[in-house]
N, C-alpha and C positions, 0 to 999 in steps of 0.2 A: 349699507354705506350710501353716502348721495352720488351723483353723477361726478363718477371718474373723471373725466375732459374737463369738468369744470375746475375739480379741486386740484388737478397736477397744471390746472392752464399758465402759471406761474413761472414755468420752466421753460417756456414760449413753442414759439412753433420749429425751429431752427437752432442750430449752435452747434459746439465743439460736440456734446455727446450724444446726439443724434446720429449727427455725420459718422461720427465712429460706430455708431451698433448700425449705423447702417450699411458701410461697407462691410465690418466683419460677417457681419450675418451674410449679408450678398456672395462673398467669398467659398462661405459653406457650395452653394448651387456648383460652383466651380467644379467639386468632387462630383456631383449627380451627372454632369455631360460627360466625365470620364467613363465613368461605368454603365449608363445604360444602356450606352451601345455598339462598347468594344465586341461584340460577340461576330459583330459587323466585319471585323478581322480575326477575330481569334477560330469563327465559324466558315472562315470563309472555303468553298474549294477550289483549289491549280486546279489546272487542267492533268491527265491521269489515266493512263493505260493500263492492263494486265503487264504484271513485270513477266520479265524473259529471265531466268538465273542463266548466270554468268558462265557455268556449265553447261547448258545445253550446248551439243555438238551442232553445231549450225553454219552452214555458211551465211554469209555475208546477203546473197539474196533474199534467205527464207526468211532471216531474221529482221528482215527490210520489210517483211510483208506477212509477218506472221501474225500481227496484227489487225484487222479487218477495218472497213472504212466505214462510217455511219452517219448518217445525218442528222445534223442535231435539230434543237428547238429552235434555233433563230435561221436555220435552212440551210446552213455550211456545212461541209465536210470535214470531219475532224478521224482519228482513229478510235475506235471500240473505245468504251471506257471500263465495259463490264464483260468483254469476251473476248477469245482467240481461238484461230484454228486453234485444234490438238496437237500438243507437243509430240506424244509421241508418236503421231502419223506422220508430224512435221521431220521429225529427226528421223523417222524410217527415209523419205522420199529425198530428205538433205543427202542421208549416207550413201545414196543410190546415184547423187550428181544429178537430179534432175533438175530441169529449171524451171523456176513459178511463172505461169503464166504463158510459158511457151509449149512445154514438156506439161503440163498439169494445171489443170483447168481448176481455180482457186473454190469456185462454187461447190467445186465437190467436194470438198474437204472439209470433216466435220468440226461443228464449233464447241469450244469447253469453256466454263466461267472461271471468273482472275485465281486457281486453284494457288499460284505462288505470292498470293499477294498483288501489290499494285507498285506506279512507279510516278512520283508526283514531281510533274515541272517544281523547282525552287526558284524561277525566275522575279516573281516577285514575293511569295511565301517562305521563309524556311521553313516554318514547321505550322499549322494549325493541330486543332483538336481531330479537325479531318483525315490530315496524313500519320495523324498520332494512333489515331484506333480503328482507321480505314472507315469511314463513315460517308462509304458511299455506297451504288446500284443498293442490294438488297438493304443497309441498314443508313440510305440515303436519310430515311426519315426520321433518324435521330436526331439531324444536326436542326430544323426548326421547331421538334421536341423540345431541346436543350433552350433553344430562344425563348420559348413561349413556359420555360419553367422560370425565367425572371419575371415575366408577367404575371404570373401566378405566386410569386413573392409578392409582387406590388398588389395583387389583390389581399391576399393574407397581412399585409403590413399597412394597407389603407382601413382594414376594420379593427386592428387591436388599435393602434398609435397613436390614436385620439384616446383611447380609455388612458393608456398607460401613461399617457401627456398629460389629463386631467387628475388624475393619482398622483406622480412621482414629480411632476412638475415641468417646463417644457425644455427649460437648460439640460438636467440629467437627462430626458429623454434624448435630444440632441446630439450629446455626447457617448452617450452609449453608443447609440445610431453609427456614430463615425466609427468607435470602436471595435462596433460591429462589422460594420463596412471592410476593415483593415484587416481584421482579423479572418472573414470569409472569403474574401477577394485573394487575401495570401495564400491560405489553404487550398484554393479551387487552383490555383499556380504550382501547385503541389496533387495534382489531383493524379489518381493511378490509374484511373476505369472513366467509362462516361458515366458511370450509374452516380460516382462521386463528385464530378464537376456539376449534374442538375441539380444533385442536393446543398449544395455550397451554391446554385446559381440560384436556387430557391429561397437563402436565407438573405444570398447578397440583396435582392428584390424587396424583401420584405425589412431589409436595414434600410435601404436607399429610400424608401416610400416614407419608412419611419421618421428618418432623415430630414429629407423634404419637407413635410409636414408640417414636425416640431420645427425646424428652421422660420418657415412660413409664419406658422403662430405668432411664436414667440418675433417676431419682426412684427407685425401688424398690433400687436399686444404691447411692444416697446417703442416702437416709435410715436410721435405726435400724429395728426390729424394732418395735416398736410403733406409730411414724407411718408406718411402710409400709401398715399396715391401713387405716390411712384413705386414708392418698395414694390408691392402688390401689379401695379399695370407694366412695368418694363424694367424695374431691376433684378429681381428675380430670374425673369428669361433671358434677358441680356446675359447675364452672369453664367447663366447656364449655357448660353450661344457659346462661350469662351472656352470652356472646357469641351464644349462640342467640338469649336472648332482648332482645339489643340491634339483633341485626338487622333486623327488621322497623322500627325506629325509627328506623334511619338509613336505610331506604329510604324510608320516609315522607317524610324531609327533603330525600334526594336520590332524583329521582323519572325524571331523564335516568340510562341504566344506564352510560355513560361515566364520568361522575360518581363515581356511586355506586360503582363499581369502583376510581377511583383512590383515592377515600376509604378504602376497603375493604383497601388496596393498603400506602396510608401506615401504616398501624397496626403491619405490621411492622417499622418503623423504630425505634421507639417499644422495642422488644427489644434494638437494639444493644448500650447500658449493661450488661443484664445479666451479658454474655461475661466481665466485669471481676467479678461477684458470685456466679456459678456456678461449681463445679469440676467438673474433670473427676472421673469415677468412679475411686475407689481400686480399686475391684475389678476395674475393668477397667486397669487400670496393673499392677496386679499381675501380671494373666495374660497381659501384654505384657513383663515381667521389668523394669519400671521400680520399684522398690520405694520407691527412696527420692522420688522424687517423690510416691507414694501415702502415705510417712509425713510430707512433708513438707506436705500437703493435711491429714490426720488429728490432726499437731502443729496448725496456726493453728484448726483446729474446735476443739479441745481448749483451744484458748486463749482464743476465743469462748465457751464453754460454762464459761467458769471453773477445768477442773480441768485436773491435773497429768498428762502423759504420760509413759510407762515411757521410758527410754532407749534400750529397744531392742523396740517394738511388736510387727514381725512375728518370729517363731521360724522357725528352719529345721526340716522335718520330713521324714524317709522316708520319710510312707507315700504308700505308689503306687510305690515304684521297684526297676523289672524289673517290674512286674505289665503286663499287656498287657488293655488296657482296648475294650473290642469296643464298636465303632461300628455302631448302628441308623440305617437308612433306610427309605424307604417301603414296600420291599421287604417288610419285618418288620411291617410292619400288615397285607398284604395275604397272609400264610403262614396266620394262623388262622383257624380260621370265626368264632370265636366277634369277633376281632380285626374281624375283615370286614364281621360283622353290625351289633358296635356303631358302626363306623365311617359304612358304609352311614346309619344311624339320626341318627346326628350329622350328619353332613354334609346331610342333609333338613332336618332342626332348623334348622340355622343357614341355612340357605337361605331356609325360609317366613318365619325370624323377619325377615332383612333386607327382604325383599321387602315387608312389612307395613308394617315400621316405616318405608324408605324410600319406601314408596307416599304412607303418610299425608304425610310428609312434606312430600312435594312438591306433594303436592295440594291446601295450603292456600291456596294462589291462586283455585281451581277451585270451591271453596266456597261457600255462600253468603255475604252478609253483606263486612264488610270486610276483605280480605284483610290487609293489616298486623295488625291486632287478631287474625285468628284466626292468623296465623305465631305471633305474641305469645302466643295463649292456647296451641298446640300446643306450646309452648317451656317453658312453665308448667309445664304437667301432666308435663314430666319429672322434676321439681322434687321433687316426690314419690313417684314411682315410683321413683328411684333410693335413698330412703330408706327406704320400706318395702322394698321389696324383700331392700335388705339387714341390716336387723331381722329378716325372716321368716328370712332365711339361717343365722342363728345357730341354728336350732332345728329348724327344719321340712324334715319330708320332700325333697329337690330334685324328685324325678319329680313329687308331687303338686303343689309349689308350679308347675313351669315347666309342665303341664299345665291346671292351672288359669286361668294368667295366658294359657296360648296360647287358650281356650276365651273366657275374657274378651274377650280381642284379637278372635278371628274373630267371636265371637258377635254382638256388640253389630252389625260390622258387616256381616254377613246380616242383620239387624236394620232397617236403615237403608232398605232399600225397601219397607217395608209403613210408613213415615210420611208420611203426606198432604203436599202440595208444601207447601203453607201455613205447615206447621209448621216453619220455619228455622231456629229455636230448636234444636230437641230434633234436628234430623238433627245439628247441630253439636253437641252434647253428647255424642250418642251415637258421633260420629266421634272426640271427643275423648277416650270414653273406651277407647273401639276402640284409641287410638294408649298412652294409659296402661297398658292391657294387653299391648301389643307390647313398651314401654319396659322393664318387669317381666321379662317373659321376654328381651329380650338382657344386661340384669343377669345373669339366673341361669345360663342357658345356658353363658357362659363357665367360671364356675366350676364349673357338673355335669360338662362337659366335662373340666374339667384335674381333675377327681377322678377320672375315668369310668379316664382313660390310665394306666398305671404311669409313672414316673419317666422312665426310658430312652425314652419312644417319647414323651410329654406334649411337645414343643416340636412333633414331628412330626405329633403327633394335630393338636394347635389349628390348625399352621400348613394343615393341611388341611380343615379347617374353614374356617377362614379366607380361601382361596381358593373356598369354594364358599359363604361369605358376599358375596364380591366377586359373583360370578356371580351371584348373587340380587339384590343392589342394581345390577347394569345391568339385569337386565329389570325393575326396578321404575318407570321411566321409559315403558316399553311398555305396562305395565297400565293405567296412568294414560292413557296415550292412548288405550284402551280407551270412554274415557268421552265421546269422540267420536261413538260410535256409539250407546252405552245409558250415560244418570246412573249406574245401577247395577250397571253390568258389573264395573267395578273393583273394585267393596267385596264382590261376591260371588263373585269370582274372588279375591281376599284372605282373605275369610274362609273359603271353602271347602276353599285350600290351609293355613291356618293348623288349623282344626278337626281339619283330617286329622294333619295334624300332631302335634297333641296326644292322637293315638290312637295315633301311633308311638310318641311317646313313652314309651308305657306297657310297652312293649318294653324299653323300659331300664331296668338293675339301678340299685338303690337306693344312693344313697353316704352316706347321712348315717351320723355315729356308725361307719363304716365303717372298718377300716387303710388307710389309703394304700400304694397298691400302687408297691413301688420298682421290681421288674423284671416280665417278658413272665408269667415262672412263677408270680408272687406272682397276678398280675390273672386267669391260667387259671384259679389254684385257687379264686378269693373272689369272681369277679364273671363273669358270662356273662347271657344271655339264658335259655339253657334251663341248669336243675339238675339235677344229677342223683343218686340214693340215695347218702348215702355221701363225697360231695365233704368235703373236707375245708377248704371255704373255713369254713360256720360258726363252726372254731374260730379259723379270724384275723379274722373280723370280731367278735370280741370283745374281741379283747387291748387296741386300744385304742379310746376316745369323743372324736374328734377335732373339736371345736368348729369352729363359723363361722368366729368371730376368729383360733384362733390356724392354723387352716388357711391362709388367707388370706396370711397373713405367710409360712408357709412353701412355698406355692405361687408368688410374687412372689420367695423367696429362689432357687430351683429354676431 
């Protein structure tokens, strides 16, 4: 077929059916902020002592103090969470009248682990998965387990869901996806053991990523050449900001995580109608040899939009035939040095940046202050990061800007242990804007990247990236448990690997205003780590000054 953009240009840039597949598709993103990180609440833990049964014979003092005192990670004194004196020494020494601490020296009284169970504040919880199966001291480490097995969906559902998008087509994948979504998300609301909420929090992950994906496509695949710029730079995460920041409100409301999940669960029903409002991609119909379904989608948009369609849309065209078109694998990243280095460099990049971003993330339970309100305000601060970000994008450096924003990110939070306990305020500010600077850099990063790749190998560069962003957001559930041991282990294990980060970075060639590099030979000669006298990239990095905007458009067409 000849060039797509040319033959549909007819249907313009703008109009009624645009606008529409542009908002429904945007709508999908809405579902992705509900679920990727309810776990935020559903995972969270009250505060939680060894329970007392109601039968023990006890006086009123022993039972006042039959719990011991301990010091936590942020240096307060709270009660045990994972011991008590012995009950039965306790009730020998109760039945005897003696008094604690006057009559008996509490040190000598030996200690037993929670043997009756536990007993969980409901002051802002009624129920999580924590107070549901006890998933604390010894099987503490379940509950960033269970996090980091959605992660591992999203890795599992970022390497099939392009195959299965290019097969079945990206509409049906789509709506499977939600499907799926609804139908896992309900069952995990149903869940009896923890062994069966990871396995449902594994598929939900690997629906959600599917999701995302095909939604994405199929938008950049349906819209024109100029709402592809936005779909792709700010309505996608926008959209997703929304359902971020609705979440925290609908846990406030529902506060049982049973609940909260089927509610969570119903929303994707709520999508069905669309199936009947959305098409499928013409592009991808095309390169499955259905044409005339693809001009018969292109006819009704055309008739939506007001204007008149050629009688005969796509042209038949030679070229390409007999030409034998050489297929890149990962093979071909891993042959050059210079291929290897910036790969190496990337692949770091997109590591610290998720780890950061999903550190903070999660961490807003952990917090001080009220957790709904700070999910809400972490939800905020996307809000505009994902705007400036991509304002600065049109113009600025990419190395300085994504260096800078990784510098903001880790900095603020090294930052964050030299602020006295008292000050609540300002840790949470500075955490928040610790998370606006992560947000900043996973904006840019994607796009340094798919400038960094030449043509032929750019789907294979990201998607490797991309797996080693997955790898980084399941150990971000880890660090955060981190905070078990020291308040500020995690923010300085964040910021330490973020900062470093932003010194690799520096390593990487410059793309702004740069040619876009089509093949392996173009990228040898114009772009490397080390230069050398003589290269003859200088002269193609001048031929063309390729803008933020219309880059954008043609990286999303690619």
């Amino acid at each position: 077929m000849g060039d797509y953009d040319k033959d549909t240009a007819f249907i313009g840039q703008s109009g009624r059916y645009f606008w529409a597949a542009f908002f429904l598709l945007n709508t999908v993103f809405i579902s992705t902020g509900f679920t990727g990180l309810y776990i935020v609440f559903v995972g969270a833990v009250p505060p939680h002592h060894c329970l007392i049964p109601h039968q023990a014979n006890l006086t009123a003092e022993w039972r006042a103090v039959i719990v011991p005192t301990e010091t936590a990670a942020s240096g307060e004194e709270r009660p045990s969470r994972c011991s008590r004196y012995r009950l039965d020494v306790v009730s020998n020494l109760s039945a005897l009248g003696l008094i604690p601490g006057r009559d008996i020296n509490l040190t000598d009284v030996a200690h037993e682990g929670c043997v009756d169970g536990w007993s969980y504040s409901q002051d802002i919880f009624k129920s999580t998965i924590v107070t549901e199966w006890d998933l604390v001291c010894g099987d503490s480490w379940k509950v960033p387990f269970a996090s980091s097995t959605l992660f591992m969906g999203f890795l599992i559902g970022s390497l099939i869901s392009g195959q299965l998008s290019d097969r079945f087509g990206r509409k049906k994948v789509l709506f499977v996806s939600l499907a799926a979504q609804f139908v896992f998300v309900f069952l995990q609301s149903l869940s009896t053991s923890w062994i069966l909420f990871c396995i449902t929090f594994l598929f939900i992950g690997a629906a959600q990523i599917a999701l995302y994906i095909s939604a994405f496509v199929l938008g950049t695949e349906l819209l024109s050449k100029s709402m592809r710029v936005l779909f792709t730079t700010l309505g996608t995460f926008l959209f997703y900001c929304i359902g971020y920041m609705l979440l925290p409100w609908l846990a406030y409301c529902f506060r049982d995580w049973r609940t909260l999940l089927a509610v969570i669960s119903s929303f994707s029903l709520a999508y069905i109608p669309l199936w009947w409002f959305i098409s499928e991609s013409p592009r991808w119909l095309i390169s499955q040899g259905r044409v005339a379904e693809a001009e018969f989608i292109l006819r009704r948009a055309a008739k939506k939009n007001k204007v008149e369609a050629p009688e005969v849309i796509f042209k038949e065209s030679g070229f390409g035939d007999g030409q034998k078109i050489k297929k890149y694998t990962i093979i071909d990243v891993l042959k050059s040095r210079k291929l290897r280095l910036i790969t190496l460099l990337c692949l770091t990049l997109w590591m610290s940046v998720n780890i950061g971003y999903f550190g903070l993330s999660l961490n807003t339970s952990n917090l001080s202050g009220d957790p709904y309100m700070n999910c809400f305000l972490s939800a905020c601060t996307e809000v505009p990061a994902h705007v400036m970000s991509t304002l600065l994008l049109r113009n600025c450096p990419r190395r300085a800007l994504l260096s800078s924003f990784l510098i903001i990110g880790g900095g603020f939070l090294l930052l964050v242990q030299f602020i006295p306990e008292s000050l609540h305020g300002l840790t949470l500010a500075m955490v928040l804007t610790g998370k606006f600077g992560f947000t900043m850099a996973f904006s840019v990063v994607y796009i340094y990247t798919a400038e960094l790749y030449p043509t032929v190998l750019r789907n294979i560069g990201i998607g490797m990236c991309s797996s080693a962003a997955r790898i980084g957001s399941i150990t971000a559930p880890y660090v955060i448990y981190l905070g078990t041991y020291s308040k500020f282990l995690p923010y300085i294990l964040m910021g330490s690997i973020t900062v470093g980060s932003a010194v690799v970075n520096v390593f990487l060639p410059e793309t702004l205003n740069k040619q876009l590099p089509e093949t392996v030979e173009e990228m040898q000669e114009c772009q490397g780590i080390c230069r050398r006298k003589g290269n003859k990239s200088e002269d193609l990095e001048k031929k063309d000054n390729i803008s933020r905007h219309n880059y954008t458009s043609e990286r999303v067409q690619e």
